[in-house]
C-alpha positions, 0 to 999 in steps of 0.5 A, a space after each residue: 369609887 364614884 358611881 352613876 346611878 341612873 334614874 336619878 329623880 326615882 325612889 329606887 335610885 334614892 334607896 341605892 344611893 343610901 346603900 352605896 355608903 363610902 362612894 361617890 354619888 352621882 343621881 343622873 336623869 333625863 330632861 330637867 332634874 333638880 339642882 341638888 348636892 348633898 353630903 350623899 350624893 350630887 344630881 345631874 342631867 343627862 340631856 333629852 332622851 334619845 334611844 339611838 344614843 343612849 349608851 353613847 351618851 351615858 358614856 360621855 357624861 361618865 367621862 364628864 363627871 369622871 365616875 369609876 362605874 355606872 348603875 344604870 336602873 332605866 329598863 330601856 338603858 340596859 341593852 344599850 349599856 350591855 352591848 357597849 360594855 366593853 367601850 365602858 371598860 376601854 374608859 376604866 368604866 365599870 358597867 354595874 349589869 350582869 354581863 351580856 351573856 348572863 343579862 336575860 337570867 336576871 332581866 326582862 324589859 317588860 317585867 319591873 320587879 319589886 321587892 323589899 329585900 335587895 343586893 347590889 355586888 360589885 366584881 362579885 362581892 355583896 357591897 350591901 344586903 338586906 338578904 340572909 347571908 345563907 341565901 346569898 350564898 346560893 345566888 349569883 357568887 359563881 357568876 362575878 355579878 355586877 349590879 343591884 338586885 330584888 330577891 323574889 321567888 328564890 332568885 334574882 333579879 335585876 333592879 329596874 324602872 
């Protein structure tokens, strides 16, 4: 599967991207980014930041680099990206976000949580974890959740920047 992790030039994309071994990589991020490819993953630009067409321009690089799904870790690009989910699907464009009527459960705009431990599913399956399996059990398997996540204070929560 080859994915589109925004954020891309941040620490928290970087150790995602360790994680999603087996797939296609994409670290994409505003303005001027790098020009690297690696064995792991390739770097992209996403243009200039524009938060009235946010998803819309998402949507149009994932359709240029032609990805199978979408990892967006910006906090201001998860509204925009939740509420266009079904455009993303009508492209075979997975959004990895919980869905909408699930989203305020696991993210809050003003809060950036950080742990250690983490999880990232994808149609509900843990693709990889650092969390005990035992507790995984207990979090997230009823709701077929996408995304990747911290594990604090007993929960979930959506992994952001």
């Amino acid at each position: 599967m080859k994915i589109l992790i925004t954020g891309g030039t941040s620490a928290a994309a970087l150790k995602l991207s360790n994680a999603l071994i087996g797939h296609q990589i994409i670290l994409a991020d505003y303005g001027d980014v790098p020009s690297i490819k690696s064995a792991a993953f390739t770097m992209v630009s996403l243009g200039d930041k524009n938060d009235d067409t946010i998803a819309h321009n998402l949507l149009n690089n994932c359709l240029d680099h032609e990805v199978d799904a979408i990892l967006p870790l910006q906090n201001f690009e998860i509204e925009p990206v939740s509420k266009s989910a079904v455009l993303f699907d009508e492209f075979n464009i997975k959004t990895l976000i919980p869905k909408r009527e699930i989203l305020n459960a696991y993210f809050s705009i003003n809060q950036i949580p950080k742990s250690s431990e983490y999880t990232i599913y994808i149609d509900g399956e843990v693709v990889f974890t650092t969390i005990e399996e035992t507790l995984l059990t207990l979090h997230g398997r009823g709701e077929n959740l996408n995304g990747a996540f911290y594990f604090m204070d007993q929960k979930l929560q959506l992994i952001t920047i």
